[in-house]
C-alpha positions in Angstrom: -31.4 -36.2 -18.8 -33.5 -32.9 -17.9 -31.4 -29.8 -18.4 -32.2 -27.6 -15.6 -33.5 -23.7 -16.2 -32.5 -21.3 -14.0 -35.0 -19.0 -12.3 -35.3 -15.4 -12.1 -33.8 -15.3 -8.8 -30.7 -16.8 -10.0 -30.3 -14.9 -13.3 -30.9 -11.7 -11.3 -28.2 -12.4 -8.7 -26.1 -13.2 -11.7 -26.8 -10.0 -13.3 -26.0 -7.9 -9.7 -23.0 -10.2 -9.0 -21.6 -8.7 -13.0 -22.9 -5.3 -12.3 -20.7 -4.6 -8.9 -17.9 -6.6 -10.7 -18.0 -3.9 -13.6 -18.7 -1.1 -11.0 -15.5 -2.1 -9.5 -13.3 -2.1 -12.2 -15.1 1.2 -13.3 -13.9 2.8 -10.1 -10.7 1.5 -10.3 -10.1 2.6 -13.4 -11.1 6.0 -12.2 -8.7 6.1 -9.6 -6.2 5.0 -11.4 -6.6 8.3 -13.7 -7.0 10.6 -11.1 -3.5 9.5 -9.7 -2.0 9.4 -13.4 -3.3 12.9 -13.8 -2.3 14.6 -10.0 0.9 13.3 -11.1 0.9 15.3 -14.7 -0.1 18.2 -12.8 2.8 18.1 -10.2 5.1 17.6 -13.0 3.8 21.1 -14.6 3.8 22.6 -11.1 7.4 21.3 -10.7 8.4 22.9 -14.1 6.6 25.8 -13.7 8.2 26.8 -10.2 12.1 25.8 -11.6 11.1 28.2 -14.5 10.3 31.3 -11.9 13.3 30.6 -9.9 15.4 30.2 -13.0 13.6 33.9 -14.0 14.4 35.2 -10.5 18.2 34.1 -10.3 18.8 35.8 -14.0 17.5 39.2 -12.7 19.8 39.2 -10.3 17.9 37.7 -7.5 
């Protein structure tokens, strides 16, 4: 029984089919930070506004 080789066209379009596999989990993963970080950010926006009113209401305001 003859094992059959695969040619460079099929070991190429192997190699792309991985590539834009890992490309797409790369961006993914990208997004997927982003939104984790907006939502850090929004969190120390939230604090830091409570904080001024907080400052405003003890002077009086």
């Amino acid at each position: 029984m003859a094992e059959q080789v695969p040619d460079t066209a099929d070991v190429a379009e192997i190699i792309t089919q991985l590539t834009e596999a890992n490309m797409a989990d790369t961006v993914g993963l990208l997004m997927q930070n982003a939104v984790t970080i907006q939502q850090g950010m929004q969190t120390i926006t939230n604090a830091s506004v409570s904080s001024a009113c907080a400052l405003i209401l003890a002077q009086g305001g």
